[in-house]
N, CA, C and O atoms as CSV, one atom per row, in Angstrom:
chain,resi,resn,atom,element,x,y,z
A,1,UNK,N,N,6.229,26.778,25.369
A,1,UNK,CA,C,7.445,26.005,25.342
A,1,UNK,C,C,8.217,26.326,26.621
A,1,UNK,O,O,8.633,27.480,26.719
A,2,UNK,N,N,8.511,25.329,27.779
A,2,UNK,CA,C,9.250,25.536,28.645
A,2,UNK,C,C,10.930,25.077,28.449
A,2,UNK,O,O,11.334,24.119,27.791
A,3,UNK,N,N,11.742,26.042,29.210
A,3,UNK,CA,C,12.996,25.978,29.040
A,3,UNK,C,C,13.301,24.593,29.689
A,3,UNK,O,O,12.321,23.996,30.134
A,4,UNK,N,N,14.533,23.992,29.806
A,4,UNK,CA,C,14.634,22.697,30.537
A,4,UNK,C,C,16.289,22.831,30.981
A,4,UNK,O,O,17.046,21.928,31.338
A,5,UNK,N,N,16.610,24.544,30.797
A,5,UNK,CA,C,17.630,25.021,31.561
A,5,UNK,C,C,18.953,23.895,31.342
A,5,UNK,O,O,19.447,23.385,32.348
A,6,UNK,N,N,19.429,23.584,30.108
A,6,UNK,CA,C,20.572,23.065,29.831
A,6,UNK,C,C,20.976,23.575,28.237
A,6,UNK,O,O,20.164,23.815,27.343
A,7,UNK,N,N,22.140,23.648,28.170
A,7,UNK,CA,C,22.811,24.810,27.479
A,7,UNK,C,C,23.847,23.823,27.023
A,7,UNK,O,O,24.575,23.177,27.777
A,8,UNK,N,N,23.838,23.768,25.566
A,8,UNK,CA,C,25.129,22.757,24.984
A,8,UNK,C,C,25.874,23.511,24.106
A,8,UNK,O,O,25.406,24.628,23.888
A,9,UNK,N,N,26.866,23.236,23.556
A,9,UNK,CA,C,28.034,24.202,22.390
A,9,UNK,C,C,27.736,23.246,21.567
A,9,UNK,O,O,27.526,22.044,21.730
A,10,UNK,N,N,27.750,24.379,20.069
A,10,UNK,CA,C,28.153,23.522,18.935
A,10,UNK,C,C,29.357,22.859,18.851
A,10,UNK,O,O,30.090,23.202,19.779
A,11,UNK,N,N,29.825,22.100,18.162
A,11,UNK,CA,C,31.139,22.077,17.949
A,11,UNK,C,C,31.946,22.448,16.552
A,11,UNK,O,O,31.291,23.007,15.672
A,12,UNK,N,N,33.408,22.144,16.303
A,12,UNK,CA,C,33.333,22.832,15.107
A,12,UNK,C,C,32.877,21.989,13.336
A,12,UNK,O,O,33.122,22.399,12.202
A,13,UNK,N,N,32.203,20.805,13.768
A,13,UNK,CA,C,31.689,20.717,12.714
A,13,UNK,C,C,30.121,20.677,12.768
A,13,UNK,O,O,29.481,19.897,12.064
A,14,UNK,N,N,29.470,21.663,13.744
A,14,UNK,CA,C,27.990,22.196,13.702
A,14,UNK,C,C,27.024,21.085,14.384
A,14,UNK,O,O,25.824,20.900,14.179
A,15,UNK,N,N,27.952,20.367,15.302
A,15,UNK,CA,C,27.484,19.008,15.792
A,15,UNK,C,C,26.912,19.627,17.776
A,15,UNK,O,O,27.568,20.369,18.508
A,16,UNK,N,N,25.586,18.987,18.080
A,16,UNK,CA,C,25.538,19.018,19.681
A,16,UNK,C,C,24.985,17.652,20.043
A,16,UNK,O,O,24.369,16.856,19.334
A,17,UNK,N,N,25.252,17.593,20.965
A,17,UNK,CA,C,25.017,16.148,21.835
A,17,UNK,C,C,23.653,16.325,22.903
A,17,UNK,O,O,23.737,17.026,23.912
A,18,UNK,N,N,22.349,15.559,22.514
A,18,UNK,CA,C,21.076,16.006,23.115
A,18,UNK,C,C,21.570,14.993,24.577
A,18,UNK,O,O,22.185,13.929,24.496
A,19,UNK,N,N,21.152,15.602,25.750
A,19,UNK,CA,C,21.698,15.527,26.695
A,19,UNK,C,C,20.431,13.835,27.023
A,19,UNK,O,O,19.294,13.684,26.575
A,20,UNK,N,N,21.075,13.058,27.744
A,20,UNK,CA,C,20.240,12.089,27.961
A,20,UNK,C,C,19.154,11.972,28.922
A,20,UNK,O,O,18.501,10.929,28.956
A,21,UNK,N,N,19.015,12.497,29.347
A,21,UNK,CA,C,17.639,12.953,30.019
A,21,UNK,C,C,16.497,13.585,28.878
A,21,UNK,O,O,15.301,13.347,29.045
A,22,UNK,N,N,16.932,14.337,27.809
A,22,UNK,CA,C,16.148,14.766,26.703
A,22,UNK,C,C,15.769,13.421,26.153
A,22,UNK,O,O,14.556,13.234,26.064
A,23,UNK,N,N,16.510,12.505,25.789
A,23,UNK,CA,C,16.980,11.429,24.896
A,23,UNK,C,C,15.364,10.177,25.643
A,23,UNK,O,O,14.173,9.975,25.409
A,24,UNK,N,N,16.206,9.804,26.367
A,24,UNK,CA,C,15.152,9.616,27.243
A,24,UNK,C,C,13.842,9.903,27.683
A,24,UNK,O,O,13.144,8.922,27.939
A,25,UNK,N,N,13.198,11.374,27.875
A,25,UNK,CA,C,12.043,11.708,27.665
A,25,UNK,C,C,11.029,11.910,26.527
A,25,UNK,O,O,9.830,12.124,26.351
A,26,UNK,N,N,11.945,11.762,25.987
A,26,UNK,CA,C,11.341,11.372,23.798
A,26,UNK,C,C,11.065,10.137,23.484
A,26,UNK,O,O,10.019,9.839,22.906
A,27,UNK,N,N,12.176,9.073,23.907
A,27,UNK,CA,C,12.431,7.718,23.937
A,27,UNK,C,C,12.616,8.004,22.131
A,27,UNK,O,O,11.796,7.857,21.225
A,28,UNK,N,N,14.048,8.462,22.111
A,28,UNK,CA,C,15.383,8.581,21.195
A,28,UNK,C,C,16.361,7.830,21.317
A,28,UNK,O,O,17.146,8.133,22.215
A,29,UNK,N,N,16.572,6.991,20.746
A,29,UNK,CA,C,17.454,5.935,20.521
A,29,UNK,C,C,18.466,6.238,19.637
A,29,UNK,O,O,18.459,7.097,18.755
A,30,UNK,N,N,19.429,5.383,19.975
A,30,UNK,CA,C,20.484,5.356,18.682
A,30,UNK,C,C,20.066,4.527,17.325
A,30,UNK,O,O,19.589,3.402,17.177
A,31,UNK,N,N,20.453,5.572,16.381
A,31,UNK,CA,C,19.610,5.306,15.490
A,31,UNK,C,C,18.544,5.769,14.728
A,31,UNK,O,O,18.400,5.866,13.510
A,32,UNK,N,N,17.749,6.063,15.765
A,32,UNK,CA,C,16.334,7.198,15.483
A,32,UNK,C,C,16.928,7.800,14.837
A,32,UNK,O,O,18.158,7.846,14.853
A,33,UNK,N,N,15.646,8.870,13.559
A,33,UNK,CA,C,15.824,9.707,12.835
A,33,UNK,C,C,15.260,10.333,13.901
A,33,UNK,O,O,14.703,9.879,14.900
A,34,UNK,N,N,15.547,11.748,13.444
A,34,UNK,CA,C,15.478,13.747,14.069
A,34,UNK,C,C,14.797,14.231,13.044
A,34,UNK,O,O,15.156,14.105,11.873
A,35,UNK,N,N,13.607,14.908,13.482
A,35,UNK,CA,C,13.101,16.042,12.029
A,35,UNK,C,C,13.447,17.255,12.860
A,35,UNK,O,O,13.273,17.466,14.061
A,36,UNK,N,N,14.204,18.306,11.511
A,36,UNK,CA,C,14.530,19.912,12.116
A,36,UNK,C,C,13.554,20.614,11.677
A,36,UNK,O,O,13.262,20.437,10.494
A,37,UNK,N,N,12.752,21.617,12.472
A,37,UNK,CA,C,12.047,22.624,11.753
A,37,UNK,C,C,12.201,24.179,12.252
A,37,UNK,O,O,12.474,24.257,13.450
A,38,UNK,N,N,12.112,25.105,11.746
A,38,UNK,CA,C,12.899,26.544,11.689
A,38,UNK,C,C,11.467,27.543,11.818
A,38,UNK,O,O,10.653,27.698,10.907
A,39,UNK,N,N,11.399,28.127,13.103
A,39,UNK,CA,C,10.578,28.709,13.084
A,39,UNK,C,C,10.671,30.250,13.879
A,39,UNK,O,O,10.474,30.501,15.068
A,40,UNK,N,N,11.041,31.161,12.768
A,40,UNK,CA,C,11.534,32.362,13.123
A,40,UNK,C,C,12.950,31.831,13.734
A,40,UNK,O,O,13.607,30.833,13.434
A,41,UNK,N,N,13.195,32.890,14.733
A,41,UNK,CA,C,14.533,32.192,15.322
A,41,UNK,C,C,14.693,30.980,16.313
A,41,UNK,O,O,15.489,30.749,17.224
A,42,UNK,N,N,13.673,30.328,15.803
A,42,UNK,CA,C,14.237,29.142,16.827
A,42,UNK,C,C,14.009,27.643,15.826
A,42,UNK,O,O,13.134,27.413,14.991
A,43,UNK,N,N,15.423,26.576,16.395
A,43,UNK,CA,C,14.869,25.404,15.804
A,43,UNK,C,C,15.026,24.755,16.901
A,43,UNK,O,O,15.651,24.700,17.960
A,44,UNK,N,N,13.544,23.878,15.712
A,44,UNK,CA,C,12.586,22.607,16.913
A,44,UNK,C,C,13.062,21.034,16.088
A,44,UNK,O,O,13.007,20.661,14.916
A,45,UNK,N,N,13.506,20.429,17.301
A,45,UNK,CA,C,13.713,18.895,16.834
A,45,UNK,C,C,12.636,18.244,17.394
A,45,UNK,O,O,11.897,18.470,18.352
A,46,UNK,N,N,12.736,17.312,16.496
A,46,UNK,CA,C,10.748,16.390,17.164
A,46,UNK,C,C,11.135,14.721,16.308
A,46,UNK,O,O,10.996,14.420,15.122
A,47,UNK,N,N,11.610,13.956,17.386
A,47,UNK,CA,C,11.703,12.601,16.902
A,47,UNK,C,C,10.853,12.408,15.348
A,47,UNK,O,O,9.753,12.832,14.990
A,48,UNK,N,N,11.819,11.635,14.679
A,48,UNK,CA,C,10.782,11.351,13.158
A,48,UNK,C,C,9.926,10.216,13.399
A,48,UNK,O,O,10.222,9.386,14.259
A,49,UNK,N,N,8.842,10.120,12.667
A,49,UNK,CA,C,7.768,9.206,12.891
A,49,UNK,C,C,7.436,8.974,11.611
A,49,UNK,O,O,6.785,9.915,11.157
A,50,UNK,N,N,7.633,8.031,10.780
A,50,UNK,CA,C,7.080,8.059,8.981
A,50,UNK,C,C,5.970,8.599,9.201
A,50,UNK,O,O,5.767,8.701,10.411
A,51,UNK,N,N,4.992,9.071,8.443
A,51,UNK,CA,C,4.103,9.061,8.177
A,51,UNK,C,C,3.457,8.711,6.595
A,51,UNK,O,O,4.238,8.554,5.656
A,52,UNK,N,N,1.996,8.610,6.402
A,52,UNK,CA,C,1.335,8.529,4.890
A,52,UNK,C,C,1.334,9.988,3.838
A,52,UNK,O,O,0.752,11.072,3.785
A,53,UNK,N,N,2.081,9.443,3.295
A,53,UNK,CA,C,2.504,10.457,2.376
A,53,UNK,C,C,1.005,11.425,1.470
A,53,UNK,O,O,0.984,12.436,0.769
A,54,UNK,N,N,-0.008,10.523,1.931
A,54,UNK,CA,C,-1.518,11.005,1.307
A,54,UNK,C,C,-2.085,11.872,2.402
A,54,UNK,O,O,-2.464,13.021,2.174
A,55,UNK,N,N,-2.144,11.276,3.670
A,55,UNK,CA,C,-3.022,12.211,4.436
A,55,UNK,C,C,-2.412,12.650,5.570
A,55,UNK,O,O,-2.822,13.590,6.252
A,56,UNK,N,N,-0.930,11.651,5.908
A,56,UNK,CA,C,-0.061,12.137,7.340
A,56,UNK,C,C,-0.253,11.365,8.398
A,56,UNK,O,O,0.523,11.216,9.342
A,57,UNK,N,N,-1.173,10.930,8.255
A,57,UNK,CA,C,-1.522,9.496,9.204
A,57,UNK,C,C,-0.363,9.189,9.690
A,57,UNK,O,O,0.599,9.415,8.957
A,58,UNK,N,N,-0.156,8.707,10.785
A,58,UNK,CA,C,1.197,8.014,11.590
A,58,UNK,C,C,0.427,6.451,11.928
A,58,UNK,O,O,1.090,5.471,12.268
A,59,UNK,N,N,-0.107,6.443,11.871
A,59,UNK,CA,C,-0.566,4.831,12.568
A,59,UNK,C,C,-1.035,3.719,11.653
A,59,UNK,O,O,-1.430,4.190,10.586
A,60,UNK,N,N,-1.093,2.852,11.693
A,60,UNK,CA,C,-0.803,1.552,10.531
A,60,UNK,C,C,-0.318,2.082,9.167
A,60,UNK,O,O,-1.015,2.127,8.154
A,61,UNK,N,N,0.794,2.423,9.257
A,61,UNK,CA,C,1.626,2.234,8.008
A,61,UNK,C,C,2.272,1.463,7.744
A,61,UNK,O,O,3.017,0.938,8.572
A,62,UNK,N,N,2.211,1.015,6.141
A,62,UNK,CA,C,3.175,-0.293,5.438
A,62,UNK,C,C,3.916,0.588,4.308
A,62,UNK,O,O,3.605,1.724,3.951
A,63,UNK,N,N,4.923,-0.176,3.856
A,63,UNK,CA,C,5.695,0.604,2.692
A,63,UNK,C,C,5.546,-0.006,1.626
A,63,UNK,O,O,5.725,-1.214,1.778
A,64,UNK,N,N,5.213,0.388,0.273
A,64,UNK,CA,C,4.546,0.121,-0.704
A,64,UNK,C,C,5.957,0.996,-1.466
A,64,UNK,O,O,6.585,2.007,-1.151
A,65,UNK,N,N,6.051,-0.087,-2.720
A,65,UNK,CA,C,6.861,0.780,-3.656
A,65,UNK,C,C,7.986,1.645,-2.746
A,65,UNK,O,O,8.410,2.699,-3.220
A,66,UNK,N,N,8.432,1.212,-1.515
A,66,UNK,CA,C,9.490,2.360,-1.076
A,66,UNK,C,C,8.547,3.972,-0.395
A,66,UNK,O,O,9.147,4.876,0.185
A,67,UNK,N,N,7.387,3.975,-0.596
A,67,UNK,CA,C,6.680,5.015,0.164
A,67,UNK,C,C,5.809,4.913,0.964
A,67,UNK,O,O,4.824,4.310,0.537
A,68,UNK,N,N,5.748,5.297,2.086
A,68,UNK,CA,C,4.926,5.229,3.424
A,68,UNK,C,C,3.535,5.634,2.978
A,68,UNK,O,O,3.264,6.673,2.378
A,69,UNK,N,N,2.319,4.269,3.505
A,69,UNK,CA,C,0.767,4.820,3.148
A,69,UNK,C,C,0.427,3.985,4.176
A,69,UNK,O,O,0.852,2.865,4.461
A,70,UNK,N,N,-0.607,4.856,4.826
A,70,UNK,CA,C,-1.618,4.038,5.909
A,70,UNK,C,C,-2.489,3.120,5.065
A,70,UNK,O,O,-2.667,3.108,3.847
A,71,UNK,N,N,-3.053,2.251,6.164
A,71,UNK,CA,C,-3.520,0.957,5.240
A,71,UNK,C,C,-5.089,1.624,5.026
A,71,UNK,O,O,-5.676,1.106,4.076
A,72,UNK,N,N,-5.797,2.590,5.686
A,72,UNK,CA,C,-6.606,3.152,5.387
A,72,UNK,C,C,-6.653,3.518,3.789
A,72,UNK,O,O,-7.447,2.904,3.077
A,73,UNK,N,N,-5.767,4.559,3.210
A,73,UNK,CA,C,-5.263,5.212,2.147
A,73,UNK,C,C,-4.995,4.012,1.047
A,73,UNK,O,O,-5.386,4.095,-0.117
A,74,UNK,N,N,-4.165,2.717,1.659
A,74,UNK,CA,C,-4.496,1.835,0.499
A,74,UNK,C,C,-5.568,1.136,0.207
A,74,UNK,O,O,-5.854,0.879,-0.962
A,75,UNK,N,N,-6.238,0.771,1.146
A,75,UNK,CA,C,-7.795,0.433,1.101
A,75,UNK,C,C,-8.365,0.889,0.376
A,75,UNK,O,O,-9.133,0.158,-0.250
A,76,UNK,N,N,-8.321,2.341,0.042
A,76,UNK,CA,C,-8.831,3.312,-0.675
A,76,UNK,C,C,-8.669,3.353,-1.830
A,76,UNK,O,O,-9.675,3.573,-2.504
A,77,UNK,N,N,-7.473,3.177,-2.473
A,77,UNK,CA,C,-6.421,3.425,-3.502
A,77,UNK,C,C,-7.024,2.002,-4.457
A,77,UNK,O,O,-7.274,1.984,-5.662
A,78,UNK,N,N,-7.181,0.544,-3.169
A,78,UNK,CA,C,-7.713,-0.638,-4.120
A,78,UNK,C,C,-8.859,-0.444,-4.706
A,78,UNK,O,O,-9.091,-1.211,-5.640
A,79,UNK,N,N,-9.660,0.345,-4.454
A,79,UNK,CA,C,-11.605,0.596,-4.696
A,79,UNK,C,C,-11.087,1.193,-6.014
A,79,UNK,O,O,-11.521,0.647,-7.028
A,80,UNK,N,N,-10.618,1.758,-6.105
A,80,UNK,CA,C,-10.056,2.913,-7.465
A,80,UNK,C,C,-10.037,2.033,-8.614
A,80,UNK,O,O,-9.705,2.466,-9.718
């Protein structure tokens, strides 16, 4: 993990502002969801991407019933 040498304050309601050059190299929009994850002492933000709730798949997903499944996984699910 390389540093990218910019340094932000919380504020006082636990809020920081990802600097736009970050924003930008993610291609983070307004709007986009953020996933947080906590690992030892450090947290990692990583743009959200739905994924299939069966295998994690990110790529051809449709929403069924309100839950994310690759069309692989429903393909699957119809044979059943």
């Amino acid at each position: 993990m390389k540093s990218l040498g910019m340094v932000r304050k919380i504020d006082e309601l636990g809020r920081i502002v990802l600097p736009i050059e970050i924003r930008r190299m993610l291609d983070i929009n307004p709007g986009d969801g953020v996933e947080m994850f906590s690992d030892k002492d450090r947290i990692i933000l990583q743009k959200y991407a739905p994924s299939c709730i069966f295998c994690g798949e990110a790529d051809n997903i449709v929403t069924y019933k309100d839950k994310k499944i690759c069309k692989a996984c429903l393909n699957e699910m119809k044979g059943i």
